[in-house]
N, C-alpha and C positions, 0 to 999 in steps of 0.2 A: 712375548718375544719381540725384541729389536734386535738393531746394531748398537745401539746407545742406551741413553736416559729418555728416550723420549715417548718409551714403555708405562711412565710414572702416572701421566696424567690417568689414562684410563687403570692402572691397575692403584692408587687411590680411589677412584672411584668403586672398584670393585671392593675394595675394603673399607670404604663407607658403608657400602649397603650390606655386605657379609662381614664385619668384623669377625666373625667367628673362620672364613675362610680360609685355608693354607694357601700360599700362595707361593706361586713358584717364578721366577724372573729369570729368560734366560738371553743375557747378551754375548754380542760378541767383538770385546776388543781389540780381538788377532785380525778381524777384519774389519773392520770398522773405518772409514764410510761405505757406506754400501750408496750412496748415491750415485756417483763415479763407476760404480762398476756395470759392466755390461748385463743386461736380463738376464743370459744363461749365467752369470758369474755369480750374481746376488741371487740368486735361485739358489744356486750349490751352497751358499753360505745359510741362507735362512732354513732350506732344510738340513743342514746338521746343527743349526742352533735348535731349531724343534725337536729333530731328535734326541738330543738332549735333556730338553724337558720332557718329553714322552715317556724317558727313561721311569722317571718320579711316578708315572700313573695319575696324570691330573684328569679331572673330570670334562676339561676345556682347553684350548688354547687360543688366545687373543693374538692375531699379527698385530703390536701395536706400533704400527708403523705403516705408513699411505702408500712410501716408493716400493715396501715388501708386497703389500697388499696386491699393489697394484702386477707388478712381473712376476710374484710367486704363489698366490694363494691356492690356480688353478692347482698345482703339483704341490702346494701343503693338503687339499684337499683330497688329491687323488691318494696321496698317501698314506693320510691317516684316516680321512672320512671311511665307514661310517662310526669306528667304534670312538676316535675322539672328533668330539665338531670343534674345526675351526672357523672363527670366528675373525671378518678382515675389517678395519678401518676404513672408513668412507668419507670423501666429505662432504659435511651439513650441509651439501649444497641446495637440495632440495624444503629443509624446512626455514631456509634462511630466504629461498626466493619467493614463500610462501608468504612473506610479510609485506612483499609487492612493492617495495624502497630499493632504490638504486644499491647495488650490490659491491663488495670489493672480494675477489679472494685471493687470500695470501697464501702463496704454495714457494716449494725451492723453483729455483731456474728451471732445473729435467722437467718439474711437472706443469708448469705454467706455459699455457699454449701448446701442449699435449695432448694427441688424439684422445686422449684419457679422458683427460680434465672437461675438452671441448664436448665431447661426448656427455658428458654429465650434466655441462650446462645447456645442451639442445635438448636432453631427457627433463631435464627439472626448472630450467629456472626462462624458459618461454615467456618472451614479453617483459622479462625485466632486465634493465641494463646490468651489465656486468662487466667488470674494472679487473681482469689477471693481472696480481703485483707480484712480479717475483722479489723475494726476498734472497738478497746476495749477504751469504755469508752467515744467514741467521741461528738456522737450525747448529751450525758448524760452532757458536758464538756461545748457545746455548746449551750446548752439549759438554763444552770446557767451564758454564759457570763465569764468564772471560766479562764482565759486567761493561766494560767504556765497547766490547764490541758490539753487545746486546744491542747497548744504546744508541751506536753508529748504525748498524742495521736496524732497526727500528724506524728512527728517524728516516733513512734511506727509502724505505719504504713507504714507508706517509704520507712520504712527498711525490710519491708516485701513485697515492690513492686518490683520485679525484676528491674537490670539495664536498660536492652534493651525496657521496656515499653517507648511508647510515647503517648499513648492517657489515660487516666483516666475516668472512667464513676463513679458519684461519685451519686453511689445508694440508698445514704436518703437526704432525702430535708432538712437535717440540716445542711449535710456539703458544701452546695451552700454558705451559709454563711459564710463561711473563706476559698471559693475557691481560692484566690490568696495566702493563707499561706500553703495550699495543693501544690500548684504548684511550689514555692519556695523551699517546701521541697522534691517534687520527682525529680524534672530538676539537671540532671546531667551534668558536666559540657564535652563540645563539643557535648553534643548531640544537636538534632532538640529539638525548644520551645514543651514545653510540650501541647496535648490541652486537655482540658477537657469538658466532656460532663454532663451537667447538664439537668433538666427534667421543670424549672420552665415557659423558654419562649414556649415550646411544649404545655403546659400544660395551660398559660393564652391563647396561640390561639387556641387550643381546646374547651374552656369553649366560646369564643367567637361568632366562627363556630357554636356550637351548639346553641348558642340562635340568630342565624345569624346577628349577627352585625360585624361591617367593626373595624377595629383597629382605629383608632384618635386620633395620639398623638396628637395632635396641639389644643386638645379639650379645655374649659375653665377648670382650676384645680378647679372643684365646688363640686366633688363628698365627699360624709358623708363616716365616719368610724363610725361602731357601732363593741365594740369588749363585745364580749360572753365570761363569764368565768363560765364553768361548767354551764351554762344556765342563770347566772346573769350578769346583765349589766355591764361593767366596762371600766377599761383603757390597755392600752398594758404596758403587763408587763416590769420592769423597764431594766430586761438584754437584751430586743430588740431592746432598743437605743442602745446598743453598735453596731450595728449593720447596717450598712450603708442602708440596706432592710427598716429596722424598723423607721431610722432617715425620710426617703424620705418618709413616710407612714404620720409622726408628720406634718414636714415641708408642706406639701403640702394639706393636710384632714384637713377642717373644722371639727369642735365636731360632733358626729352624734346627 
């Protein structure tokens, strides 16, 4: 469950490792952004996006998204826990600052320099510098497919990440999505490859773990797509083909 597409990266990932999976997506474009909206606002929206998918009988549900995670999981929890586990998006903060190289992470405006965020990096990433780049416009960029915005924000960004950064922790699970145009644009030239920590494969074998099943990619590619828009049936929206996440989701899912 998101607001958007930016669901794709980890639920790709989940149908890497479980092609045989059914998978259920459920967003919401009657509300959408939820960044802008207030806690109690975006709370009221993600649970009746979940309830939505709950409807279906899924074995899990993935908040795939940082700003839901972050104002709503306590109350997706209380609701559903314990008969379906939810499962929230994090950021890699911790195995990113485990590489002991000066740090950058890219999150939206809300969550950059956020008790949140801050909190994360005094729990995880002690002793190593760390660079909050807000990314203006990005996630917004990415969610329309809008390509010269990508690349205005991208760039905007880059230049706000210090030189001596080597690792990236890229704090909304939209910019998984144009992680290699991220990386292009921070790698400076003679330094080490840049590496970037993203939260999507964390995140499909967390959902896994918790319903204890084994990962199997070698599975038959049998598994249904059922995608939720705002609680009604539909298709994936057309700016997620642009998207190598979203193509592999077409390519491979029978109709649900």
């Amino acid at each position: 469950m998101d607001s958007g597409i930016g669901l794709l990266a980890a639920t790709a990932a989940v149908r890497r490792l479980r092609p045989d999976a059914d998978l259920i997506l459920s967003l919401d474009p009657d509300g959408m952004p939820w960044g802008p909206r207030t806690p109690e606002d975006l709370t009221g929206r993600a649970l009746a996006v979940a309830e939505a998918a709950a409807a279906h009988r899924p074995d899990a549900l993935i908040v795939g998204c940082n700003t839901a995670t972050v104002h709503a999981l306590p109350a997706l929890r209380a609701r559903h826990e314990p008969l379906l586990p939810v499962v929230g998006t994090v950021p890699a903060i911790k195995p990113a600052a485990s590489g002991g190289g000066p740090l950058a992470i890219w999150a939206t405006p809300a969550t950059t320099g956020s008790a949140y965020q801050r909190d994360l990096i005094r729990d995880f990433a002690g002793g190593v510098a760390v660079a909050e780049v807000p990314c203006h416009g990005l996630a917004e960029a990415v969610e329309h497919a809008d390509e010269s915005a990508i690349d205005a924000a991208v760039a905007a960004a880059a230049a706000l990440t210090p030189p001596e950064v080597t690792t990236v922790v890229l704090g909304c699970t939209h910019y998984e999505l144009v992680a290699e145009r991220i990386r292009t644009a921070v790698r400076r030239p003679g330094r080490p490859p840049l590496v970037l920590h993203g939260s999507a494969d964390a995140v499909a074998a967390q959902a896994l773990r918790r319903i204890g099943r084994a990962p199997d990619p070698g599975a038959a590619a049998e598994g249904t797509l059922t995608v939720l828009l705002s609680g009604r049936e539909g298709a994936l929206p057309a700016p997620a083909l642009a998207y190598a996440e979203g193509r592999l989701l077409r390519a491979v899912t029978p109709a649900g």
